[in-house]
MARTI-444060 format. One record per residue (C-alpha): residue in one letter; x, y, z. Coordinates in steps of 0.02 Angstrom, whole numbers, padded with zeros to 5 digits, always signed. Example, Ala and Ser with C-alpha at 12.3 -4.5 7.8 and 13.67 -1.06 7.14 Angstrom:
2
A+00615-00225+00390S+00684-00053+00357
//
This chain:
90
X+04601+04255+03675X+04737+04363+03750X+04808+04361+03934X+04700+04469+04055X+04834+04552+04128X+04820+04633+04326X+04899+04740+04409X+04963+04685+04589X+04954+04836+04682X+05008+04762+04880X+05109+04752+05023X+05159+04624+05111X+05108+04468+05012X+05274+04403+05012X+05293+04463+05202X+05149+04349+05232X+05165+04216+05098X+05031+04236+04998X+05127+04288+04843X+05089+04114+04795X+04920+04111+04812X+04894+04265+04706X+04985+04211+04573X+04913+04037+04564X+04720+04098+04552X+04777+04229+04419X+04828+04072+04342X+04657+03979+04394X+04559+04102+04276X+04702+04136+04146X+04762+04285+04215X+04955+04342+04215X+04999+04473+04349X+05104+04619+04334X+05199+04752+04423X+05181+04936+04382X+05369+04990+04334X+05406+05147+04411X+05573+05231+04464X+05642+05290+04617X+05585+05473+04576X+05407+05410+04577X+05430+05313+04730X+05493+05458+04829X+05353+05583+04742X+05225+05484+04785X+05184+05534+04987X+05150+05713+04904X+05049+05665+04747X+04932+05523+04861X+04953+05667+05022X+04969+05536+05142X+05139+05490+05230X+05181+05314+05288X+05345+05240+05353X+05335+05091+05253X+05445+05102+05113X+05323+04935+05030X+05196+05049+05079X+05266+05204+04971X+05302+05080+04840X+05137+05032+04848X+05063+05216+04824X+05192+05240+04682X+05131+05082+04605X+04945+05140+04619X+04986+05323+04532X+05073+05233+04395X+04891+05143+04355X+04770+05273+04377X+04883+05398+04283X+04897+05265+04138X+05082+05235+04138X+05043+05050+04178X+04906+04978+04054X+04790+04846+04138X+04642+04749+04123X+04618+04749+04304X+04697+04787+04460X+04716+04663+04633X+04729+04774+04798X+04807+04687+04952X+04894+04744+05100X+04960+04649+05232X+04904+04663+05452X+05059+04747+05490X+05020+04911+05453X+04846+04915+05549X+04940+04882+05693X+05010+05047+05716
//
């Protein structure tokens, strides 16, 4: 049986230590996670492509990291969505 492999799309889980966590219950139900690869073009495209601006440059990674799923640059069998408090707070 191969790896299921997902894609962590996040910010903040190393901010707020749960990095760990993630990758251990990947682990728990033979799971590997992976990171989209994008490049700094994407990064700084993505604000305009998602049309939402954000200050957080984790953040804008983030976006760029979702784009690179859904427009099947990144190959996945499934895909783990986290972000962290801080950007809720304003």
């Amino acid at each position: 049986m191969n790896e299921i492999e997902v894609a962590q799309i996040s910010c903040g889980s190393e901010y707020t230590g749960i990095q760990g966590e993630i990758e251990s219950a990947a682990e728990q139900v033979g799971a590997k996670i992976i990171f989209p690869d994008i490049d700094l073009e994407e990064v700084e495209a993505a604000e305009e492509k998602f049309g939402l601006r954000v200050t957080s440059p984790d953040l804008k990674l983030m976006l760029a990291r979702a784009i690179s799923v859904v427009e099947g640059h990144t190959t996945a069998d499934a895909v783990f969505i986290g972000t962290c408090f801080r950007c809720a707070e304003g």
